[in-house]
Backbone as JSON, one array per atom type, in Angstrom:
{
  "sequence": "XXXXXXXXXXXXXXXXXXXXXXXXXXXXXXXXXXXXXXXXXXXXXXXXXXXXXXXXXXXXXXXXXXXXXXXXXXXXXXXXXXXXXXXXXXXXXXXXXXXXXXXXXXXXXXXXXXXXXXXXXXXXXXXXXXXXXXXXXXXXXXXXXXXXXXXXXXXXXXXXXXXXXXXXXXXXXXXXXXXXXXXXXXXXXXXXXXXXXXXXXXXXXXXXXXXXXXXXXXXXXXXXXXXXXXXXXXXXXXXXXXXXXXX",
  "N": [[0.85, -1.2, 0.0], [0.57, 2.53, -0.98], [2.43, 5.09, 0.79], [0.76, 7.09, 2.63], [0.32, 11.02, 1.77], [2.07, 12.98, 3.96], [1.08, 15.97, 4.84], [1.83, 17.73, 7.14], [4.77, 17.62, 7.04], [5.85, 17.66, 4.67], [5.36, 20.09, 4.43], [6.47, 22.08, 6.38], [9.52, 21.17, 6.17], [9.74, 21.87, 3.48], [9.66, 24.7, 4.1], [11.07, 25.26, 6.25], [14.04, 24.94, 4.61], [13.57, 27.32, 2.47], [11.88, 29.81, 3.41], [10.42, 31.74, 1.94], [9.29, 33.47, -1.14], [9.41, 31.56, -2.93], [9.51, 29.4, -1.56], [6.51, 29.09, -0.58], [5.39, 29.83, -3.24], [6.03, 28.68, -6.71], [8.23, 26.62, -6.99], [10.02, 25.52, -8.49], [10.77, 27.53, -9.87], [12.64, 30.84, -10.55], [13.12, 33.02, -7.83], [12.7, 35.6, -9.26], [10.67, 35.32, -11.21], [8.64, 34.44, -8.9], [8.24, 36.94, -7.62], [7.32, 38.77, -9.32], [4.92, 37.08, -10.52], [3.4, 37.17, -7.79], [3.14, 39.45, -7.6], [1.04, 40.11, -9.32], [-1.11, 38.49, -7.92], [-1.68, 40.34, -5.93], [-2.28, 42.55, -7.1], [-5.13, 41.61, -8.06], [-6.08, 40.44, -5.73], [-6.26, 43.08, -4.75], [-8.34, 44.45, -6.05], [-10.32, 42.66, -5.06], [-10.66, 42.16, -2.6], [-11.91, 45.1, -2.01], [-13.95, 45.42, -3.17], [-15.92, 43.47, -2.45], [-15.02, 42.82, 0.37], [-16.43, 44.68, 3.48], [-16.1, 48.13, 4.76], [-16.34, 48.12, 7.69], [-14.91, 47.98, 10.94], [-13.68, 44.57, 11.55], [-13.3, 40.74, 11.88], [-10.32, 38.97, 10.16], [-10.15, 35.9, 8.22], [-6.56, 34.28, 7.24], [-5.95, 31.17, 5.64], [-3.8, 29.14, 5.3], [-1.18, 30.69, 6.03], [1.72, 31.28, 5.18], [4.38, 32.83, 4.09], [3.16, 35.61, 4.9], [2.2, 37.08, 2.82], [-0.55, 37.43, 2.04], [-1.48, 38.25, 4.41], [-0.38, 40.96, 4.62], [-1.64, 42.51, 2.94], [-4.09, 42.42, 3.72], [-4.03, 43.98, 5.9], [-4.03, 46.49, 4.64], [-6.2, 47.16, 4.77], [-7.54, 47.0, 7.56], [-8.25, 45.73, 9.04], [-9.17, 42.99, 12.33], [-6.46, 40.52, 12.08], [-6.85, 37.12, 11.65], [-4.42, 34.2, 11.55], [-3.77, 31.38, 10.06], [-1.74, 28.02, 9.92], [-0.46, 24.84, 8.62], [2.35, 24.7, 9.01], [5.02, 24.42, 11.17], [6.75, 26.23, 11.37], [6.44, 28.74, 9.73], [4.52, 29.71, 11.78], [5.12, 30.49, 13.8], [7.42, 32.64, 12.71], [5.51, 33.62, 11.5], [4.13, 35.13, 13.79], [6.16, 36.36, 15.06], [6.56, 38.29, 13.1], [4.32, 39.81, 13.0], [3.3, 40.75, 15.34], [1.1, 42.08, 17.0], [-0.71, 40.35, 16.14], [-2.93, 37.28, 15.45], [-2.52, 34.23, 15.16], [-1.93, 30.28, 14.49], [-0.97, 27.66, 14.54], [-2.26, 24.93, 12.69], [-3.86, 21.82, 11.39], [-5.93, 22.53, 8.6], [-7.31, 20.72, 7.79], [-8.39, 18.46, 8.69], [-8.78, 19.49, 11.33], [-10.93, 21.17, 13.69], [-11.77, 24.76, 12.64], [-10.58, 27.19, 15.06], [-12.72, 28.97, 16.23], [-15.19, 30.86, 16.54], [-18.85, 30.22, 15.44], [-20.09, 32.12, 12.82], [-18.04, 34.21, 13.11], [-16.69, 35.32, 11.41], [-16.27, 38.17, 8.93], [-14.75, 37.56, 6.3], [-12.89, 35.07, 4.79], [-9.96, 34.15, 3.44], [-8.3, 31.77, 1.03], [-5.47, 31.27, -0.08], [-3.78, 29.47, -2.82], [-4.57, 27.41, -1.82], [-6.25, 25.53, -1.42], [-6.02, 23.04, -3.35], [-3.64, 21.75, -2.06], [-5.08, 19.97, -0.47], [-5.28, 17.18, -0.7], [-7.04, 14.96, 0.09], [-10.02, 14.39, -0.36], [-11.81, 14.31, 2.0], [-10.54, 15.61, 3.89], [-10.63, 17.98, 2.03], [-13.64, 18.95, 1.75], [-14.1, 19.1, 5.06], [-12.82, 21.5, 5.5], [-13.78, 23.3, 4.01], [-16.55, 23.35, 5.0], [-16.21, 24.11, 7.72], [-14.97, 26.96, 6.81], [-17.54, 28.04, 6.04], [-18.9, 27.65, 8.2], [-17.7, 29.79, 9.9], [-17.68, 32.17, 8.88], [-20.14, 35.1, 8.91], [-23.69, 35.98, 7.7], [-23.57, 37.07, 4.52], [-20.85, 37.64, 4.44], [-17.58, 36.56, 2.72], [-15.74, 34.26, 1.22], [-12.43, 33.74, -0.01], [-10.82, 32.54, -2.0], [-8.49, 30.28, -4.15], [-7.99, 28.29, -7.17], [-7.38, 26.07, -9.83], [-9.75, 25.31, -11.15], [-10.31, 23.12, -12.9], [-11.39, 21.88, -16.15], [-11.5, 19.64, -17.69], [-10.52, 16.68, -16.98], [-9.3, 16.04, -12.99], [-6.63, 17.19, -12.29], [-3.43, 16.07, -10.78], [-1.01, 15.59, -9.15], [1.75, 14.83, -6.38], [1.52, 16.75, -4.11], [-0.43, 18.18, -4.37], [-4.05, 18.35, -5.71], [-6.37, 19.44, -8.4], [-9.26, 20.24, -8.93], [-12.44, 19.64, -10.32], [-14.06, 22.44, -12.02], [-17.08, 21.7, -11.89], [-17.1, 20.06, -10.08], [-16.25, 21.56, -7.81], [-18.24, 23.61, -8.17], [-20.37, 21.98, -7.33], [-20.28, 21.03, -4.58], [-19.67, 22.94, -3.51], [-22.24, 24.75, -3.38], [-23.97, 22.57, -2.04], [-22.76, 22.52, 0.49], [-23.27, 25.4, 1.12], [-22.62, 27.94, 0.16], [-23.01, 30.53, -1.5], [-22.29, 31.17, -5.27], [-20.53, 33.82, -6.13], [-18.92, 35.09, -7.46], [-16.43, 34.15, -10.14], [-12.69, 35.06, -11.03], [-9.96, 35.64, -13.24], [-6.93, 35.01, -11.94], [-3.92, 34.29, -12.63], [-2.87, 33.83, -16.3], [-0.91, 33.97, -18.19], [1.12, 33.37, -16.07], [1.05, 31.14, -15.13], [1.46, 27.75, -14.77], [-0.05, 26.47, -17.12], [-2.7, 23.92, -16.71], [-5.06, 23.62, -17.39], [-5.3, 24.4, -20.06], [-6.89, 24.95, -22.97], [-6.26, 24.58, -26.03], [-2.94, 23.56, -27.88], [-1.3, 26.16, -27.93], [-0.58, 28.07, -25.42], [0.18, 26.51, -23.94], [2.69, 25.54, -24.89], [4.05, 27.43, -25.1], [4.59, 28.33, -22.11], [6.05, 26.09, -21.52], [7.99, 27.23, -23.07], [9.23, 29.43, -21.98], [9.58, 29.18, -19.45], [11.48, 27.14, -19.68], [13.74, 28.8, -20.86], [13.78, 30.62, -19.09], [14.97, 29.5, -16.82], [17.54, 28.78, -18.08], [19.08, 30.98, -18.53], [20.01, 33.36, -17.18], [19.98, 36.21, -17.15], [17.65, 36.71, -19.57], [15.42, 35.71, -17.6], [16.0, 37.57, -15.73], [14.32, 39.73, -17.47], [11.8, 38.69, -18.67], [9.91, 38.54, -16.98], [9.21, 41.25, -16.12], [8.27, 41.84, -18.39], [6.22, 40.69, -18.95], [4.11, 40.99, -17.18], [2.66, 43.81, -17.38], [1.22, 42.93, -19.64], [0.24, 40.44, -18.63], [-1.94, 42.02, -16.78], [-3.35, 43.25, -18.58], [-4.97, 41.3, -20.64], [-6.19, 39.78, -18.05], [-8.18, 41.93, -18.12], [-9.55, 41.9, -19.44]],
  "CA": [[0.0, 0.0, 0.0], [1.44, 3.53, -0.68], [2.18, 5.79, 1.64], [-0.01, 8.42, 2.44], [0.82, 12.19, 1.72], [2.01, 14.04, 4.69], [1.02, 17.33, 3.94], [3.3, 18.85, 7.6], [5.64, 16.83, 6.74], [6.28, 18.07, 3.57], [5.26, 21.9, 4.46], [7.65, 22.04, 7.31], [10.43, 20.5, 5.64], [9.57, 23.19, 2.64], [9.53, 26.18, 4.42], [12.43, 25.48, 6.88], [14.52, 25.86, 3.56], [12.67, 28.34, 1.83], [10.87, 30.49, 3.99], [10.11, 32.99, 1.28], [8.21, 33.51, -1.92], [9.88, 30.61, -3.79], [8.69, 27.93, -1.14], [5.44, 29.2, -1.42], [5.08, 29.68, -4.66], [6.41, 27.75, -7.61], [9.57, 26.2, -5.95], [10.67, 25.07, -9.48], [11.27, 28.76, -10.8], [13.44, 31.63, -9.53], [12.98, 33.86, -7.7], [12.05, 36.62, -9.72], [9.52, 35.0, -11.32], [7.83, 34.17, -8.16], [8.5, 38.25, -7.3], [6.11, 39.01, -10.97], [3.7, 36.21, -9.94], [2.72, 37.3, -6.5], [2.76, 41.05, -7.85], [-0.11, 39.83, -10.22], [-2.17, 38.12, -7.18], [-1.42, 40.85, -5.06], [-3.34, 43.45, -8.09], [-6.16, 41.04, -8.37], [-6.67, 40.65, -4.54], [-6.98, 44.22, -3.48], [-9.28, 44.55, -6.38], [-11.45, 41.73, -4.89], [-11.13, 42.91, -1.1], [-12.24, 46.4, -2.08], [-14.96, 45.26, -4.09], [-16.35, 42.66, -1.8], [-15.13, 43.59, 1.76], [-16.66, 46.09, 3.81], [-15.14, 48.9, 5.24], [-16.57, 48.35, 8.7], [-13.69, 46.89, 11.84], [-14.46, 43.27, 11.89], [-12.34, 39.95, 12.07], [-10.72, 38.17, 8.88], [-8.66, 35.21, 8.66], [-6.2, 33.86, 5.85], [-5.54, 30.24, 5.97], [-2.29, 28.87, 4.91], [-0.51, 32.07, 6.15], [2.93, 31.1, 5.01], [5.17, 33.51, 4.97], [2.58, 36.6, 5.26], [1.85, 37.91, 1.4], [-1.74, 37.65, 1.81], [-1.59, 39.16, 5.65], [0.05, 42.28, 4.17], [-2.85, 42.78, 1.98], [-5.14, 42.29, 4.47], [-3.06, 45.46, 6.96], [-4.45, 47.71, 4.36], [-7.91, 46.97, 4.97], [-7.65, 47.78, 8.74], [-9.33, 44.35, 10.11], [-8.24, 42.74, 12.92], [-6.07, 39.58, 11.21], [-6.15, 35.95, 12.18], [-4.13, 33.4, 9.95], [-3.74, 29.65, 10.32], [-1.17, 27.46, 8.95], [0.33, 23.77, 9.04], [3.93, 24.63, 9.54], [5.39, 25.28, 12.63], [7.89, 27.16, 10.84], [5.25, 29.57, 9.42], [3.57, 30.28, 12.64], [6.56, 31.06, 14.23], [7.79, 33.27, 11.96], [4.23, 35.01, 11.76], [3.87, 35.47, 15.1], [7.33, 37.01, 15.24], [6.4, 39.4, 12.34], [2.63, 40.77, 13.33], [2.88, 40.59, 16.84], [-0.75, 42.06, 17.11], [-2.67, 39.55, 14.91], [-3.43, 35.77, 15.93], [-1.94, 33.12, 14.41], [-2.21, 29.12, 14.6], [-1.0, 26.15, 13.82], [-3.29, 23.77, 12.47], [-4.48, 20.97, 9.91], [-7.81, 22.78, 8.71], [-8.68, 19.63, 6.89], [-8.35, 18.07, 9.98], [-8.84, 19.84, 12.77], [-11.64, 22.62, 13.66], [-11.21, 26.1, 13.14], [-10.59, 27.48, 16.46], [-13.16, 30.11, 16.25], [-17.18, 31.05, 17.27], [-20.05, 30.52, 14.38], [-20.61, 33.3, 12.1], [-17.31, 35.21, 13.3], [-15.61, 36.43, 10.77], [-16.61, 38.46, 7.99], [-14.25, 37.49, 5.53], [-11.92, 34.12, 4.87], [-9.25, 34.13, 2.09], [-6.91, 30.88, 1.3], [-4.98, 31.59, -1.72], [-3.17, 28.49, -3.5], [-4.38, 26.36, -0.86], [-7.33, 24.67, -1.42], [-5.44, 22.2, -4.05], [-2.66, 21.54, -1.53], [-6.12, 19.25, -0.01], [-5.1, 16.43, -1.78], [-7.93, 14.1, 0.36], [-11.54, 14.77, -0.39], [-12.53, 13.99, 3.45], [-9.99, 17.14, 4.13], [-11.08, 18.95, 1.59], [-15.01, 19.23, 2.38], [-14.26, 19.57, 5.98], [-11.95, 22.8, 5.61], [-14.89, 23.63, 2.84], [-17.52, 23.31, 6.03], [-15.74, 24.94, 8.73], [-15.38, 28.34, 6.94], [-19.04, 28.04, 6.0], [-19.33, 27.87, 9.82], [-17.46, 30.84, 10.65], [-18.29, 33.03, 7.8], [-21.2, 35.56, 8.98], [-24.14, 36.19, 7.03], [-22.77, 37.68, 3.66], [-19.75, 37.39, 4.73], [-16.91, 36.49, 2.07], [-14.58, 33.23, 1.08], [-12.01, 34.09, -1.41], [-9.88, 31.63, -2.77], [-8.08, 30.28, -5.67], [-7.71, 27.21, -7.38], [-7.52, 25.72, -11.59], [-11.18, 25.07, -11.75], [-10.18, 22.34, -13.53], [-12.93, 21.89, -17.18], [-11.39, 18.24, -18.1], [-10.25, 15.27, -15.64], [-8.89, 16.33, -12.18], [-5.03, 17.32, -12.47], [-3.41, 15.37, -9.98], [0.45, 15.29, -8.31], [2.05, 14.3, -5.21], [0.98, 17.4, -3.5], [-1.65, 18.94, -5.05], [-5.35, 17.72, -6.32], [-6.61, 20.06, -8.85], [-10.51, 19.5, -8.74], [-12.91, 20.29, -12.02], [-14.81, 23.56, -11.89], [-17.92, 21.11, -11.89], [-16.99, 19.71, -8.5], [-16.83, 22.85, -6.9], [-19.8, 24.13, -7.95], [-21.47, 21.04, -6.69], [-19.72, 21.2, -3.47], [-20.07, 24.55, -2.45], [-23.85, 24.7, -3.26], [-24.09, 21.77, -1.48], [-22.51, 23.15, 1.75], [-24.13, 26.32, 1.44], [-22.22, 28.7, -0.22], [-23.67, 31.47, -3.22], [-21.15, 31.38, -5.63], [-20.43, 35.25, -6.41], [-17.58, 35.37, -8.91], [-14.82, 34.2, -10.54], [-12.61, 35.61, -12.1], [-8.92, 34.95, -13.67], [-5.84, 35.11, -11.2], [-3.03, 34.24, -13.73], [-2.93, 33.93, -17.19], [0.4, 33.68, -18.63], [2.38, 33.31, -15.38], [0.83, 30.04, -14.23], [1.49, 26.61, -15.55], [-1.44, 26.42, -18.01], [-3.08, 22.85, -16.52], [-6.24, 23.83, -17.92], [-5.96, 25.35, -21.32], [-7.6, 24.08, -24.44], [-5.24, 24.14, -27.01], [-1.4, 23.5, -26.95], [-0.11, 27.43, -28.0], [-0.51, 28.16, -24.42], [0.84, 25.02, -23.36], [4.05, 25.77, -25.25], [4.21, 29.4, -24.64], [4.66, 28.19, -20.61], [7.36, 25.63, -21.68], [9.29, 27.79, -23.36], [9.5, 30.89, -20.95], [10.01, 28.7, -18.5], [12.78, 26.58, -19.77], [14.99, 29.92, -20.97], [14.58, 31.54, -17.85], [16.01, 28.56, -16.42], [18.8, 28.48, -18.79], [19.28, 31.95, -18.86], [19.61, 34.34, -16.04], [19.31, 37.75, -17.86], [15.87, 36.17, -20.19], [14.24, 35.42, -16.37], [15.87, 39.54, -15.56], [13.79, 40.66, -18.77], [10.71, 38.25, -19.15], [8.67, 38.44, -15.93], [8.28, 41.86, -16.16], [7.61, 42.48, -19.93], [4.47, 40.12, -19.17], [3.67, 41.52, -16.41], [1.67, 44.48, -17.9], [0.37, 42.09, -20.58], [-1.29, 39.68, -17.79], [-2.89, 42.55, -16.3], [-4.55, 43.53, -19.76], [-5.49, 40.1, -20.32], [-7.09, 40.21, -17.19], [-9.28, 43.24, -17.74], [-10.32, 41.09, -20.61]],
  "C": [[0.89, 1.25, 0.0], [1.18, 4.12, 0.31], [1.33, 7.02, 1.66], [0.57, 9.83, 2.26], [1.13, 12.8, 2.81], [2.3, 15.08, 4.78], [2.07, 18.23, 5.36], [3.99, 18.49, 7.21], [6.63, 17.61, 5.84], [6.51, 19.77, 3.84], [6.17, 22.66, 5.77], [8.73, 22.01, 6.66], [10.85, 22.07, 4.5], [10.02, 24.74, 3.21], [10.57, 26.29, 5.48], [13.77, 25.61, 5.94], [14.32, 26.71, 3.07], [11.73, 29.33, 2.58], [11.1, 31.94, 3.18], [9.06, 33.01, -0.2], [8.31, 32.08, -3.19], [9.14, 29.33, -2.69], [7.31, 28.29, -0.69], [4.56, 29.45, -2.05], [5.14, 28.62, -5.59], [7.78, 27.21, -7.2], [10.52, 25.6, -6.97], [11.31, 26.18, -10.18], [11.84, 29.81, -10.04], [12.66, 32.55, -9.11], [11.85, 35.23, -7.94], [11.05, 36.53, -10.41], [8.13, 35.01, -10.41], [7.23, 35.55, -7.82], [6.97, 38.91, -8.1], [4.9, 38.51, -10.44], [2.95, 36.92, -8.73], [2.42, 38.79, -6.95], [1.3, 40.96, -8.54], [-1.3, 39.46, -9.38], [-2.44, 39.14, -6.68], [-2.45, 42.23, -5.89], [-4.45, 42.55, -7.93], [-7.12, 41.09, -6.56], [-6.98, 42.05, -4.05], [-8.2, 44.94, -3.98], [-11.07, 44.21, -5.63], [-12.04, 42.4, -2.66], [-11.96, 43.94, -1.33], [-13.69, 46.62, -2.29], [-16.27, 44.48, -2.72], [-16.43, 42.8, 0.23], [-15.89, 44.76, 2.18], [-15.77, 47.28, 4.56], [-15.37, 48.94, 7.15], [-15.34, 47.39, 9.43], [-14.73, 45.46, 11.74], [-12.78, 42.29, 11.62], [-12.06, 39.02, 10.73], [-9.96, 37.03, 8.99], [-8.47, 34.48, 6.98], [-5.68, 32.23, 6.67], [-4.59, 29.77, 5.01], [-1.58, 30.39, 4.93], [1.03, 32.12, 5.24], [3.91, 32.18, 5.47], [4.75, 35.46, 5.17], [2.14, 37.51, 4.24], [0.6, 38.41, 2.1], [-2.0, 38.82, 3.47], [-1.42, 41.03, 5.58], [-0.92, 42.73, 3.61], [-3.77, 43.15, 2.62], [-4.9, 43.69, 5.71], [-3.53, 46.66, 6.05], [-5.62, 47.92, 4.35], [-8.4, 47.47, 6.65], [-8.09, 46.98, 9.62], [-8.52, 43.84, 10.84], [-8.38, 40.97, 12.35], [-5.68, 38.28, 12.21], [-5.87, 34.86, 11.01], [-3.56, 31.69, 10.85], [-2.63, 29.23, 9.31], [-0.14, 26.08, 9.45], [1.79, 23.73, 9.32], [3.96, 25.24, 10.69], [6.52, 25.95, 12.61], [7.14, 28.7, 10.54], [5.29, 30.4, 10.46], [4.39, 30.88, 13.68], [7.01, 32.24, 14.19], [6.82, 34.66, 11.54], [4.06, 36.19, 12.75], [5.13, 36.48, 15.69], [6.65, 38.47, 13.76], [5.68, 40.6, 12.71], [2.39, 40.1, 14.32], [1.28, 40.9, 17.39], [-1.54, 41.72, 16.7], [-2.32, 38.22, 15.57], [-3.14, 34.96, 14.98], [-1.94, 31.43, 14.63], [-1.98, 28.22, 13.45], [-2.05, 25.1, 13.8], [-3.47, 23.27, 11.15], [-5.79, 21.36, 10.05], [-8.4, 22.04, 7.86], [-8.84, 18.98, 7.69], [-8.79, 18.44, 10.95], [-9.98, 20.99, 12.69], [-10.95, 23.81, 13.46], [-11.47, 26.58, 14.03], [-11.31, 29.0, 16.6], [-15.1, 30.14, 16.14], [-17.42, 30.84, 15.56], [-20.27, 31.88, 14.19], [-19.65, 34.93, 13.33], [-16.4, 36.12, 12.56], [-16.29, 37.17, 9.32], [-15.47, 38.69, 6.57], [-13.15, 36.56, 5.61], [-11.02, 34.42, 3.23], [-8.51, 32.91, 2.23], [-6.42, 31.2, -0.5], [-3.87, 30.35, -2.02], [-3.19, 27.63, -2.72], [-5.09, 25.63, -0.88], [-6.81, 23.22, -2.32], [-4.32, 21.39, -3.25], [-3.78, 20.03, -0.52], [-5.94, 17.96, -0.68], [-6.23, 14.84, -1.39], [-9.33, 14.34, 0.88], [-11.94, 14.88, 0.63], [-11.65, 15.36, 3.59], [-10.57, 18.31, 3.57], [-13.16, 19.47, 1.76], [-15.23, 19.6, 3.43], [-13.81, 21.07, 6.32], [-13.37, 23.76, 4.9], [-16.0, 24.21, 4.57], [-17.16, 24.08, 6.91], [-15.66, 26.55, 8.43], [-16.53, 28.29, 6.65], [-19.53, 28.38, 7.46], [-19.26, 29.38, 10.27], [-17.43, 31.95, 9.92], [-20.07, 33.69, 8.34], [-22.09, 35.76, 7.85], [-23.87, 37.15, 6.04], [-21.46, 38.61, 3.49], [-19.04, 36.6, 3.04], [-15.96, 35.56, 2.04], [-14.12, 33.94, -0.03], [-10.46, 33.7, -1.95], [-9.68, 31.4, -4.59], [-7.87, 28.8, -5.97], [-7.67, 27.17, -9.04], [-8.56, 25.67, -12.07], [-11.25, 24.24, -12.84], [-11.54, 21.98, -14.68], [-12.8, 20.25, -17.24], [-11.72, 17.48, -16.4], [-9.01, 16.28, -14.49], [-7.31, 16.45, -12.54], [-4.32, 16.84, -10.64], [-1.58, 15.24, -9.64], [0.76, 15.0, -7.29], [1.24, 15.28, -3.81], [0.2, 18.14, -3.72], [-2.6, 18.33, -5.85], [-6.05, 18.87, -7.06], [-8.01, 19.98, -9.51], [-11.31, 20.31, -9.8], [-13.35, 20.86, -10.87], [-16.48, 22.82, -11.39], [-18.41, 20.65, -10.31], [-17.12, 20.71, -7.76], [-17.99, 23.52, -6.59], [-20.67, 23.15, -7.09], [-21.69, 21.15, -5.05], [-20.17, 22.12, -2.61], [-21.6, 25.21, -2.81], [-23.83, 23.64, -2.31], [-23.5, 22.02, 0.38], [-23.54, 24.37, 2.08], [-23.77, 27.38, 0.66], [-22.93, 29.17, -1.77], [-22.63, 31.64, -3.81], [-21.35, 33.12, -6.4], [-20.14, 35.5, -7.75], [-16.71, 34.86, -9.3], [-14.14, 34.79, -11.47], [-11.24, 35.48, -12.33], [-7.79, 35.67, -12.43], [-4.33, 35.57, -12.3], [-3.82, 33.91, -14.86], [-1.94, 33.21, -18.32], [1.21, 33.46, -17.52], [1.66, 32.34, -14.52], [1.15, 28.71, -15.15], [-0.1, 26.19, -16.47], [-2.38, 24.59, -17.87], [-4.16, 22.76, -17.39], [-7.2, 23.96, -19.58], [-6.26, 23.93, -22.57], [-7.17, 23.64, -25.53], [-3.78, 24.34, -26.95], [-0.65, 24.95, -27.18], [0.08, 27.88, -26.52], [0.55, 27.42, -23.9], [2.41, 25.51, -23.52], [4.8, 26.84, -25.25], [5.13, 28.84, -23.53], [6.08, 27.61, -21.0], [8.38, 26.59, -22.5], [9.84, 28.84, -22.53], [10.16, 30.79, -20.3], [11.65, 27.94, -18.2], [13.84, 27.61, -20.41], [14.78, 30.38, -19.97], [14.91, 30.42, -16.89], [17.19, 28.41, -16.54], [19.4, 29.59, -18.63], [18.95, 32.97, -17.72], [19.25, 36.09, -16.62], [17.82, 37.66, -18.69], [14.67, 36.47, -18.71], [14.59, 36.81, -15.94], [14.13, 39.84, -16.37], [11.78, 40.27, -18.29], [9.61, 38.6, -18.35], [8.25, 39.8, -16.28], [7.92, 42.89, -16.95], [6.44, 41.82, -19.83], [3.68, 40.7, -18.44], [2.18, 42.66, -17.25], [0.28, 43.93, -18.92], [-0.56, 40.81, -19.82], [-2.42, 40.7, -17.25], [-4.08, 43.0, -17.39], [-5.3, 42.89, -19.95], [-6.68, 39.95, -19.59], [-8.08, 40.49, -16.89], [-9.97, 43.11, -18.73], [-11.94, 40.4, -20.2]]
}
């Protein structure tokens, strides 16, 4: 029988090397890629806060904190910030950063979230819901913010929304768009919006035909090869994902 995934295991291990935007992010590409990348979430999220959040004090929490992107985001909004996350490297490291916000270790496919019914008005997990790689995890994490999510209150995550067959690796389960919907009606949740994250600066799991496909491989494998290409490339696209985008 194989062994099962152990997701601290792994996310410990990860982030006691890497505790920065490369372990987690894309942990295969440099740096400065990752730098581009997160600049791109980081436009899309304060869109979505702005839009969606209210402006009144209230309590939010990000789960998988890592090493505090999304927390930063959340410091310009003014709420008071609690973030969760399976490393005990992480939480550590959090807790040392933003001494006045709340932090916790925990498996939230596992374990409750340590917090009252209908307390927070606003959850975010960003590249984390895929990291769920066992359906029983993933429905319960699904359920729990449902719990603590007040009445029109706000989840706001990310994932592939997979159209085909599930995309599937050691650490990551990449679940159709189909499933979700089912899912999160089925819990309870109104689905609002979606709307594109990346574009060009994600591994294209999804897309329909292969120019995409081969776009990714090539970018990818010269700024590998090539340290001045990975200078240049990230952020000549840059502007061109955000257009995209606004597509």
């Amino acid at each position: 029988m194989a062994e099962s995934f152990d997701s601290k295991k792994y996310w410990d291990n990860r982030l006691s090397q890497h505790y920065d935007l490369i372990g987690v992010g894309d942990i295969s590409l440099s740096m400065n890629y990752n730098l581009w990348s997160y600049k791109v979430t980081k436009h899309q999220l304060r869109k979505i806060f702005r839009k969606y959040v209210n402006q009144q004090q209230g309590c939010v929490l990000d789960i998988g904190s890592g090493t505090g992107f999304i927390i930063d985001i959340w410091q310009e909004f003014k709420k008071r910030i609690n973030g969760i996350d399976i490393s005990e490297t992480a939480i550590k490291k959090l807790s040392r950063k933003y001494s006045s916000y709340s932090f916790f270790e925990l498996d939230a496919g596992r374990q409750e979230l340590p917090f009252a019914d209908n307390s927070m008005q606003a959850v975010s997990a960003l590249s984390v819901m895929y990291h769920l790689v066992e359906d029983e995890e993933f429905y319960k994490l699904l359920e729990s913010v449902h719990r603590v999510l007040y009445s029109g209150a706000v989840f706001v995550f990310s994932d592939n929304f997979i159209h085909g067959d599930p995309y599937n690796i050691t650490h990551q389960k990449c679940r159709t768009l189909e499933e979700y919907e089912n899912v999160l009606k089925k819990i309870g949740f109104d689905i609002i919006e979606r709307v594109a994250n990346n574009v060009l600066f994600n591994d294209p799991v999804d897309a329909k035909g292969k120019i995409i496909t081969l776009f990714w491989i090539l970018i990818t494998r010269l700024s590998k090869k090539w340290k001045w290409f990975d200078v240049i490339i990230w952020p000549i696209l840059y502007p061109l994902e955000l257009f995209i985008k606004s597509l």
